[in-house]
C-alpha positions, 0 to 999 in steps of 0.5 A: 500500500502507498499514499496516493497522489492523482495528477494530470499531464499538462502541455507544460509537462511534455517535450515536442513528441507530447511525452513527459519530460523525464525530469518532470516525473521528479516533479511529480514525485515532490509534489507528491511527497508535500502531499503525503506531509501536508495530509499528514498535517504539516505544510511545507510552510509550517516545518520551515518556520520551526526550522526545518528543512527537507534537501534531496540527497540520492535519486535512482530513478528506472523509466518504464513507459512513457506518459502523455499529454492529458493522461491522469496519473498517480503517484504512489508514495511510501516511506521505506525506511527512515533513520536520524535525519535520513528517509527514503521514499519509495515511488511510482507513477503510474496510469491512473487505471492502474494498467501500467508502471511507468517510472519509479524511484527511490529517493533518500530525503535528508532532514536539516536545519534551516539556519545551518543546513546541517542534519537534524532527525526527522521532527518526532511528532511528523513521523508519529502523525504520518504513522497514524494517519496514514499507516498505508504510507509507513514502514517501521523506523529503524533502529 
């Protein structure tokens, strides 16, 4: 199980053949991890002002299938392990009926503090409100 995100694809979204820009299935992937953060009841906003900062630190990305222009997708998410200030993201986009898999990722998102820009663990009560209210998107934090 994942959170889910839905999304459509947009003109701004494909190259000149009318696919997805590959780099744009990133986008999609971040839009969908605020998602999964803001469902959980914390705003991007929200964890900036009390000092925290969320920085990509490693992307391994395999593309499947292309999308297209107008084609709903969902983005599924998961956090697959979660350590200090390191978490790692499981993703795939895939076609909003679910037929295909189109590009997944896992992509490891390091916490930091926003005056310094140095780790700093995961806000506890972040972690607890996205095991709670969205177990489908958790895996046990590791020791």
């Amino acid at each position: 199980m994942a959170f889910c995100w839905p999304i459509r694809v947009y003109i701004e979204d494909t190259d000149f053949g009318g696919i997805v820009y590959y780099v744009n299935y990133l986008k999609f992937m971040e839009r969908a991890r605020t998602e999964l953060l803001r469902t959980s009841g914390w705003a991007q906003e929200k964890l900036r002002e009390s000092g925290y900062l969320f920085v990509v630190g490693r992307v391994e990305v395999q593309y499947r299938s292309p999308a297209r222009l107008d084609d709903q997708l969902i983005i599924r998410t998961r956090i697959s392990s979660q350590r200090g200030a390191r978490s790692r993201f499981v993703q795939q986009v895939v076609r909003g009926d679910g037929s295909d898999l189109l590009c997944e990722a896992e992509v490891e998102v390091i916490c930091v503090e926003a005056a310094t820009m140095k780790p700093r663990r995961w806000p506890k009560a972040l972690l607890e409100s996205i095991e709670q209210k969205l177990p489908e998107a958790w895996v046990k934090q590791e020791s």
